[in-house]
Each structure stands twice: as C-alpha cells, then as structure tokens.
C-alpha positions in Angstrom: 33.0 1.5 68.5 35.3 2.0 65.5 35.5 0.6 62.6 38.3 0.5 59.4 36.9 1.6 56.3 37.5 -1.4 54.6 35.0 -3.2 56.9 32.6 -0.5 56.5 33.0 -1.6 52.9 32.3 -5.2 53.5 29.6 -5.0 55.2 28.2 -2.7 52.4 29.2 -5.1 49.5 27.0 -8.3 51.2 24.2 -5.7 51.4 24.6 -5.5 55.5 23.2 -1.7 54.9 20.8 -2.5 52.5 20.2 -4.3 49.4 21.0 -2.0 46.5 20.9 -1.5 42.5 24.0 -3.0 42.6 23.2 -6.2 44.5 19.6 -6.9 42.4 22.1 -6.0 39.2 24.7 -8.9 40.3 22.3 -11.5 41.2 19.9 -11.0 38.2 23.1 -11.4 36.0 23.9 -15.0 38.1 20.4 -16.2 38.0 20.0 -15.4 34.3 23.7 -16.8 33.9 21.7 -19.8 35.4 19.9 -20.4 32.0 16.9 -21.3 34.7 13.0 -20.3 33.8 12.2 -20.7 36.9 13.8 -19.2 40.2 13.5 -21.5 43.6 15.0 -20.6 46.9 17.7 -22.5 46.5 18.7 -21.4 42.9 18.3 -17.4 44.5 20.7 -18.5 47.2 23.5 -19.7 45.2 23.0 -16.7 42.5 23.3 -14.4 45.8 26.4 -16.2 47.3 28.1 -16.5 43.5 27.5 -12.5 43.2 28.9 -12.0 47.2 25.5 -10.8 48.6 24.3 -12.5 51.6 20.8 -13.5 50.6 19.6 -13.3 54.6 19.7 -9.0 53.7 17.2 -9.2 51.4 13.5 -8.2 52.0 10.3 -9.8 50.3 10.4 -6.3 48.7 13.9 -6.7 47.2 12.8 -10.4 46.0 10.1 -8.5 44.6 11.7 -5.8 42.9 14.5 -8.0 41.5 11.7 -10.3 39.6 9.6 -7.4 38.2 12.8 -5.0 37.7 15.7 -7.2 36.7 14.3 -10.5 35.7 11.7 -9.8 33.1 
C-alpha cells in the first residue's frame, strides 16, 4: 500500500506514530492556556483536540511524562 507524503504527515501530526516532544509541548501550552490547577479527562481531551493531537495515541506513560515534564 502506498501512501502520499502528505498523509504520512497527518498521521504523524495527530501522534498516529507516536506521541512526541512536540505533541506533550502543544498540549501543555493548551492546558496551561486553560488557567486550570487541576487537569481532568475531559479538560486533557479538549487541550489535545485544540493542539490537533488525537488524545486516543497517548500512553499512561505520555500522560505521565507530560505532568512531571511539561506541567510543573
């Protein structure tokens, strides 16, 4: 199966391959946009969808490293 580039790309951007630096930067920088002290499931959701990561890719890890690394 082929695939364009640009969907290659897509599928990158929502964190289909992997959540990246870029994706805990993005939705650290909604959820503290958020003015929120405290982050619920629904909060991390919208933060994710606002910053174009689907929040379904991420692992307990990445929750994990986003609140010690990104959120303190």
């Amino acid at each position: 199966m082929c695939f364009e580039p640009w969907i290659l790309g897509a599928l990158d951007e929502e964190g289909y391959n992997g959540i990246r630096d870029e994706h805990l930067s993005r939705v650290a920088k909604e959820i503290k946009a958020s003015g929120a002290t405290y982050v619920d499931t629904a909060l991390f959701k919208r933060a994710c969808y606002s910053a174009g990561v689907n929040p379904d890719n991420f692992t307990q890890a990445d929750i994990d490293r986003l609140a010690r690394e990104y959120l303190k």
